[in-house]
C-alpha positions as CSV (number, residue, x, y, z in Angstrom):
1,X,-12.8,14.2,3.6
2,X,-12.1,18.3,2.8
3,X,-8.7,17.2,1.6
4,X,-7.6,14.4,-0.8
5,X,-4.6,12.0,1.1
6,X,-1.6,11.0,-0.4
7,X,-0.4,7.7,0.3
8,X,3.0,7.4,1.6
9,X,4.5,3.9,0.9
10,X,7.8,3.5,2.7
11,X,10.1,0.7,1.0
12,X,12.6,-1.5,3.4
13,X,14.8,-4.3,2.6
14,X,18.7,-4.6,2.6
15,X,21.1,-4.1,0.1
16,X,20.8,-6.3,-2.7
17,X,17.4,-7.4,-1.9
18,X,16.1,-5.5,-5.1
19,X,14.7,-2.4,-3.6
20,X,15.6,-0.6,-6.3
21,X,14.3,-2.9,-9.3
22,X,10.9,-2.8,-7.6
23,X,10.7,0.9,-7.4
24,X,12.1,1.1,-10.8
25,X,9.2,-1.2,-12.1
26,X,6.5,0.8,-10.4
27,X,7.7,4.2,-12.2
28,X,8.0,1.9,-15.7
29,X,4.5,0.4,-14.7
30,X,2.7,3.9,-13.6
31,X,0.9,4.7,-16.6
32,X,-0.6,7.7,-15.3
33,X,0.2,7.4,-12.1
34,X,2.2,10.2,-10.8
35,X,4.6,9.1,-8.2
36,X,6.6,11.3,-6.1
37,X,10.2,9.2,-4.7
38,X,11.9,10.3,-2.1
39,X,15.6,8.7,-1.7
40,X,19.1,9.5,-0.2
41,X,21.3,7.6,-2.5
42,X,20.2,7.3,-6.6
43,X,21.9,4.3,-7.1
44,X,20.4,2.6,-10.0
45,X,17.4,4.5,-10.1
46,X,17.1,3.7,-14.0
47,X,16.4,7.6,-15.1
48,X,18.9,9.7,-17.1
49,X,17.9,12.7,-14.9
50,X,19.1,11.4,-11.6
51,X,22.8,11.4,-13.1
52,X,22.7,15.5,-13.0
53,X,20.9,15.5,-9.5
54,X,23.9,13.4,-7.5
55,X,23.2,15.5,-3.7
56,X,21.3,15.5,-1.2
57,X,18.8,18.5,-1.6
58,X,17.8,17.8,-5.1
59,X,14.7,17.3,-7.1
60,X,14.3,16.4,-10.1
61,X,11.7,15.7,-12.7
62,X,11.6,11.5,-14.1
63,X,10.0,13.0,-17.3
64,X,6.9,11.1,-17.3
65,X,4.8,13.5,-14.0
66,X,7.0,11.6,-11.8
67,X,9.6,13.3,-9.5
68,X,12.5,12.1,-7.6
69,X,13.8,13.8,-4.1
70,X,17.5,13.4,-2.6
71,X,16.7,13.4,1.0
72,X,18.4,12.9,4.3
73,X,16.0,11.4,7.2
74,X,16.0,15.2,8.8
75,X,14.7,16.3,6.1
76,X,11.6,14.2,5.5
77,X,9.0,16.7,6.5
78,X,10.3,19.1,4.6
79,X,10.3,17.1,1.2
80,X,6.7,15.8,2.4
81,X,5.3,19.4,2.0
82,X,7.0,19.9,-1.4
83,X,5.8,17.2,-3.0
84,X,1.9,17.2,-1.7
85,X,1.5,20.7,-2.8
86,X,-1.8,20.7,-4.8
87,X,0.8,22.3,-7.8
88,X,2.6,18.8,-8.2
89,X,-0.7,16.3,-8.9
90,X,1.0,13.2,-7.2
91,X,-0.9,10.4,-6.6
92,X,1.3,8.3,-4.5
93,X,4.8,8.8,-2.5
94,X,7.4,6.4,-2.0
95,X,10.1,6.1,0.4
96,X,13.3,4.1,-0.2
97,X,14.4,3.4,3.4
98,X,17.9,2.6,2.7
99,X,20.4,4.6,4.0
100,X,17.5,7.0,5.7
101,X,16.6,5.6,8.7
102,X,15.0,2.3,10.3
103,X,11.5,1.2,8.6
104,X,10.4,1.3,11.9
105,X,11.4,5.0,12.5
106,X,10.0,6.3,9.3
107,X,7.1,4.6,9.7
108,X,6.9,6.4,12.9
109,X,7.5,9.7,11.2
110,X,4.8,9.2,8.5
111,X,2.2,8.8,11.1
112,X,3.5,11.2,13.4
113,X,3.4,14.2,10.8
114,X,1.2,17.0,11.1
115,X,0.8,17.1,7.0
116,X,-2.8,17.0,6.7
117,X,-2.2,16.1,2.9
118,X,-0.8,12.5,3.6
119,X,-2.0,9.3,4.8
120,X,0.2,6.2,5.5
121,X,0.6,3.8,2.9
122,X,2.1,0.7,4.3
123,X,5.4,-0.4,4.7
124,X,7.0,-3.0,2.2
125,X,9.9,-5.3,3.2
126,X,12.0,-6.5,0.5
127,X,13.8,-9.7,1.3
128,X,16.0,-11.8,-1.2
129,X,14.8,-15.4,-1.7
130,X,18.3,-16.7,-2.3
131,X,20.2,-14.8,0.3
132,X,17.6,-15.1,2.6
133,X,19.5,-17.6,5.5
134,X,22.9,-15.3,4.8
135,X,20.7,-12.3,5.3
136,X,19.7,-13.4,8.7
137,X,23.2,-14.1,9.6
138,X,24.5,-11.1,8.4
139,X,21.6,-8.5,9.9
140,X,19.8,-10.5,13.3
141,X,17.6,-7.3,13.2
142,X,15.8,-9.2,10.1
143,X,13.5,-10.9,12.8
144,X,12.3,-7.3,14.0
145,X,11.5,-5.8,11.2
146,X,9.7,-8.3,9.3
147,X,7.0,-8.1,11.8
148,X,6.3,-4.5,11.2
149,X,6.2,-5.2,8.1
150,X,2.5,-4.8,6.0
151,X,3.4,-6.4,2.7
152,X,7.0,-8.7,2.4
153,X,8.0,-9.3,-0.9
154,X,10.2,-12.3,-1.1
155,X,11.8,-11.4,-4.2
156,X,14.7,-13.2,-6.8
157,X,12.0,-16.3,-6.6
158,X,13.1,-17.5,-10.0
159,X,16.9,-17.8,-8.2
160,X,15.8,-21.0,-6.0
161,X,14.2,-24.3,-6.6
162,X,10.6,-24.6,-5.4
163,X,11.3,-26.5,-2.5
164,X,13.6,-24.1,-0.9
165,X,11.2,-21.2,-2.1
166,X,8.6,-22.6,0.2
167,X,10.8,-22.7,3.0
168,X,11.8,-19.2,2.8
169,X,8.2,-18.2,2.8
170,X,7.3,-20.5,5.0
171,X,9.8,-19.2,7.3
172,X,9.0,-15.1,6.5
173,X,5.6,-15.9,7.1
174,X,6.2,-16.9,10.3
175,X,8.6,-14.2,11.3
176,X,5.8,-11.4,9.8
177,X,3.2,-12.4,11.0
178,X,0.2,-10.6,9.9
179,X,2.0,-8.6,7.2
180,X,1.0,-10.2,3.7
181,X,4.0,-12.6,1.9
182,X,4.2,-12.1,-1.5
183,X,6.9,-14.0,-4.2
184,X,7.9,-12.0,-7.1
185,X,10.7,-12.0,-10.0
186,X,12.9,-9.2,-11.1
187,X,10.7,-6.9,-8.3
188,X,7.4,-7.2,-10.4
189,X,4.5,-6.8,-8.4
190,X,1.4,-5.1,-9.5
191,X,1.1,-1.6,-8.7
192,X,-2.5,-1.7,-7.3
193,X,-1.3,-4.2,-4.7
194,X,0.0,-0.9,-3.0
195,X,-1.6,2.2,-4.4
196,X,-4.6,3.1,-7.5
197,X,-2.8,3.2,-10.4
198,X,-4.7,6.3,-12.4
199,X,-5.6,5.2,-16.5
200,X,-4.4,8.4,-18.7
201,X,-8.2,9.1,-20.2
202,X,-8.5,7.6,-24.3
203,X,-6.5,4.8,-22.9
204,X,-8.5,1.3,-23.9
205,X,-8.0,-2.0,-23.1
206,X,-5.1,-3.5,-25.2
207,X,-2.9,-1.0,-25.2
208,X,0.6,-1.3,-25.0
209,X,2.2,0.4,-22.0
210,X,6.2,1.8,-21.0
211,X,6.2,-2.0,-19.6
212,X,5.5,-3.4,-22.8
213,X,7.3,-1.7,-25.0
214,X,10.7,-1.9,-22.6
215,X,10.1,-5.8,-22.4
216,X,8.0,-6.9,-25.8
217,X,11.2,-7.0,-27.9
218,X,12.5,-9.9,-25.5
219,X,10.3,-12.1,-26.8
220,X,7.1,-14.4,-25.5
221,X,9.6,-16.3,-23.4
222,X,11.2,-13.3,-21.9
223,X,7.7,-12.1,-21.0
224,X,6.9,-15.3,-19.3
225,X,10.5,-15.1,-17.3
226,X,9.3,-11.8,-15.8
227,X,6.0,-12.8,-13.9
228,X,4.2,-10.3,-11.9
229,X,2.9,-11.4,-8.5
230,X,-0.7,-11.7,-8.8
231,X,-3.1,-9.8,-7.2
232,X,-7.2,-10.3,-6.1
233,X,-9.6,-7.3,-6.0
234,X,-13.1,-8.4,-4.6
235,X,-15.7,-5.7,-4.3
236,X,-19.3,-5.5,-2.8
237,X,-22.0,-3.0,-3.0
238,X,-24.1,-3.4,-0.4
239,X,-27.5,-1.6,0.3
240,X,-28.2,-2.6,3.7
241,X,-26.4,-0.7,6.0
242,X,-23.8,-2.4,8.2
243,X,-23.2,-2.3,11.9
244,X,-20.1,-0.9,13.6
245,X,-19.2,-3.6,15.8
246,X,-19.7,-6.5,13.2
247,X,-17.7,-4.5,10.8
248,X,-15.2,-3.8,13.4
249,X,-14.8,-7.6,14.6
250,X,-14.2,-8.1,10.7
251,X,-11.6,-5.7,10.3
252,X,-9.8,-7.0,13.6
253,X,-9.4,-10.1,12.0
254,X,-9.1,-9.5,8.5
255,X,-7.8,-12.6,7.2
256,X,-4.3,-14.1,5.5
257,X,-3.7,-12.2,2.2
258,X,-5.6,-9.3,2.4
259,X,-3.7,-5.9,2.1
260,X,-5.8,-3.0,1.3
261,X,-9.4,-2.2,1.8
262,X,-10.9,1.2,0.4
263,X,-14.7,2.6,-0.1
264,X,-17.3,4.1,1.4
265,X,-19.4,2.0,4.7
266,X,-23.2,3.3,5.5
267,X,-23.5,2.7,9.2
268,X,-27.7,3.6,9.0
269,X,-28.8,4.9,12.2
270,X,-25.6,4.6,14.1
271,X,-25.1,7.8,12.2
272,X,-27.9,8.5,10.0
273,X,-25.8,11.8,8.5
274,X,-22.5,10.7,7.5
275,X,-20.8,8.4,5.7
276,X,-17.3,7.0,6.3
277,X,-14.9,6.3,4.2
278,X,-12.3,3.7,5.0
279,X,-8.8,3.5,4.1
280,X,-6.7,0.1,5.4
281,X,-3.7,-1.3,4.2
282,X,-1.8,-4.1,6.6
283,X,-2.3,-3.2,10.0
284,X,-3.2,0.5,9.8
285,X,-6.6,1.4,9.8
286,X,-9.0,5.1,9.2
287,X,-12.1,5.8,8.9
288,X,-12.9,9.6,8.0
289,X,-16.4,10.5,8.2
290,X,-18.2,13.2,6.1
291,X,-21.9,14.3,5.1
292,X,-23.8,12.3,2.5
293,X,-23.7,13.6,-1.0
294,X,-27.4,15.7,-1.6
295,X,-28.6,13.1,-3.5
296,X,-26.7,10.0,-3.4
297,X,-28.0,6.7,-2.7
298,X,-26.8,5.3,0.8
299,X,-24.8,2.5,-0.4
300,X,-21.8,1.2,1.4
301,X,-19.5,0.4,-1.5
302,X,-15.7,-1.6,-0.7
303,X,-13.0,-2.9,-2.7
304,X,-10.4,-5.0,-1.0
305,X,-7.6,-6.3,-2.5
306,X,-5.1,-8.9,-1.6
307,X,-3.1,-12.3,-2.8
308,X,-4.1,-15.2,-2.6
309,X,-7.9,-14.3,-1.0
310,X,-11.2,-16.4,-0.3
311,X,-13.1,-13.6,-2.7
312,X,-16.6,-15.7,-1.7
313,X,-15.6,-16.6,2.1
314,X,-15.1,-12.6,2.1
315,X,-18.1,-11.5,0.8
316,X,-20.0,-13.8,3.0
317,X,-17.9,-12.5,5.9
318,X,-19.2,-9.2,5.0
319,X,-23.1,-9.8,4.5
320,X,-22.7,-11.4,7.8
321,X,-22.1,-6.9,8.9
322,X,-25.2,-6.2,7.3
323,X,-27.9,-5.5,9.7
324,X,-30.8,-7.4,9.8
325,X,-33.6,-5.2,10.3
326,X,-35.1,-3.0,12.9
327,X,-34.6,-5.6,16.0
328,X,-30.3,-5.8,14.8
329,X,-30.5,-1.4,15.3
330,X,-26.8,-0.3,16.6
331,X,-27.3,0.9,20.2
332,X,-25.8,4.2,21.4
333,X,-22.1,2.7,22.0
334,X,-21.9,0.2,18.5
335,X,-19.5,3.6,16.9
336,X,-17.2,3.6,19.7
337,X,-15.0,1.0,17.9
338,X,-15.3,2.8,14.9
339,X,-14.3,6.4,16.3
340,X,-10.9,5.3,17.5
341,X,-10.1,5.1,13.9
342,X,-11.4,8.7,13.3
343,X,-8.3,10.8,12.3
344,X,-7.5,13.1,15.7
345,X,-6.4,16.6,15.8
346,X,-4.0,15.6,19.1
347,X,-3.7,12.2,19.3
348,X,-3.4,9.3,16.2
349,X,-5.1,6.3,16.3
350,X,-3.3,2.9,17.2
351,X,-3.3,0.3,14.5
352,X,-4.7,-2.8,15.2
């Protein structure tokens, strides 16, 4: 790729859900990470700043590389190109859909802008464990957007007995679909479940973080009240190069749990000059292809992450992409499945 992405994570759910406690645990938790927010309405965004920023048309700095945008949903494009200039370093965007638009129209504006600096980053549905029936009641239009929905959090777990937690994800699995179900507490989930969180350099291993420090003086049993959702990373280095359709059929079906795949896949002789990086999360899918590094040993190196993943039942899945041999050679047509996830200069891609 000539130019780095941003990922741009748009965050759904309605009020009360606990929107705004998850986006104010990923800035606690970002340590390093720069994040750029884009919202119409501050609420309870827990920063001192926001109270001086109060309109729409304001940016402010969170005071730890972050920065926080007042926006209106005509406006989106606009606030896009501020915050991927190279001059503000963020790693990851995040949109708070309340108030903006529907999900389903800002996801549409993500991947229908012409900023060259930003890639989608998946759309997160919040939903409210113990509201959950009343929710449906209240807004019908639940059981539309939960299946557009990449990653549904079903938060406020601790506010219901088990039983009644398994029914509510039971039941928003089966409204979502594909999209990955999650539980969390208090809006905890782990940052690399949606973006790479960035370690300041000097940092080691042990070291307390703006996480611990806000929650260590609770106690052990605060700590413990205050779960974050778990998270799998499995990743495979592979030296035999892999063939397109294989690879494809694998991505077509990529199974329950498994939200974000990222690396580099060496297609051999399909296309003996490039490389292709891949960047999926939910149901969106890219490949951008560039020239080998002078140099570099032709590796196909992936990390995919999910909750709740067979990490052995993947890698075998992906050994099974490996080609085996001369008489296994792609044939002149085995990229075509991989091209219609090429970025286009006219037309996107459709997601699986």
């Amino acid at each position: 790729m000539t130019t780095q992405q941003i990922p741009v994570v748009v965050l759904a759910g309605f009020l009360g859900a606990g929107k705004t406690t998850l986006l104010n645990h990923l800035l606690r938790s970002a340590r390093g990470t720069r994040i750029g927010v884009m919202v119409n309405d501050f609420g309870d965004i827990g920063i001192d700043a926001m109270s001086v920023a109060g309109q729409v048309g304001s940016t402010v700095s969170l005071g730890n590389g972050c920065l926080c945008c007042a926006v209106d949903a005509g406006e989106l494009d606009e606030y896009l190109e501020v915050l991927t200039r190279p001059e503000s370093r963020l790693d990851v965007i995040v949109i708070e859909a309340s108030g903006l638009a529907e999900p389903q129209e800002l996801v549409r504006m993500v991947l229908a802008s012409e900023n060259e600096r930003i890639v989608y980053g998946g759309l997160v549905q919040v939903v409210d464990a113990a509201e959950f029936s009343a929710t449906r009641q209240r807004h019908p239009e639940t059981d539309r957007q939960l299946p557009i929905a990449d990653l549904v959090v079903v938060n406020k777990a601790d506010r219901v007995p088990e039983d009644e937690l398994r029914a509510v994800h039971e039941t928003v699995a089966g409204l979502a679909g594909k999209a990955v179900v999650v539980e969390a507490t208090h809006g905890r989930i782990d940052p690399e479940l949606l973006f790479d969180r960035v370690v300041p350099e000097g940092e080691i291993e042990g070291q307390m973080s703006i996480e611990d420090i806000l929650y260590g003086e609770e106690g052990e049993d605060a700590r413990h009240s205050h779960p974050h959702t778990a998270y799998e990373t499995v990743s495979l280095t592979a030296a035999t190069p892999l063939h397109p359709r294989r690879l494809m059929a694998f991505l077509d079906a990529r199974p329950e749990g498994l939200y974000r795949i990222k690396g580099f896949v060496d297609f051999g002789a399909a296309d003996p000059d490039n490389r292709y990086t891949v960047h999926a999360v939910g149901r969106f899918l890219r490949f951008y292809p560039e020239r080998w590094p002078e140099g570099e040993e032709r590796l196909t190196q992936l990390v995919l992450i999910g909750s709740g993943v067979d990490a052995a039942g993947l890698r075998k899945e992906l050994a099974q992409c490996e080609q085996n041999g001369p008489q296994d050679a792609p044939d002149e047509h085995s990229m075509w499945g991989v091209l219609r996830y090429v970025q286009q200069t006219e037309e996107e891609p459709e997601a699986p």
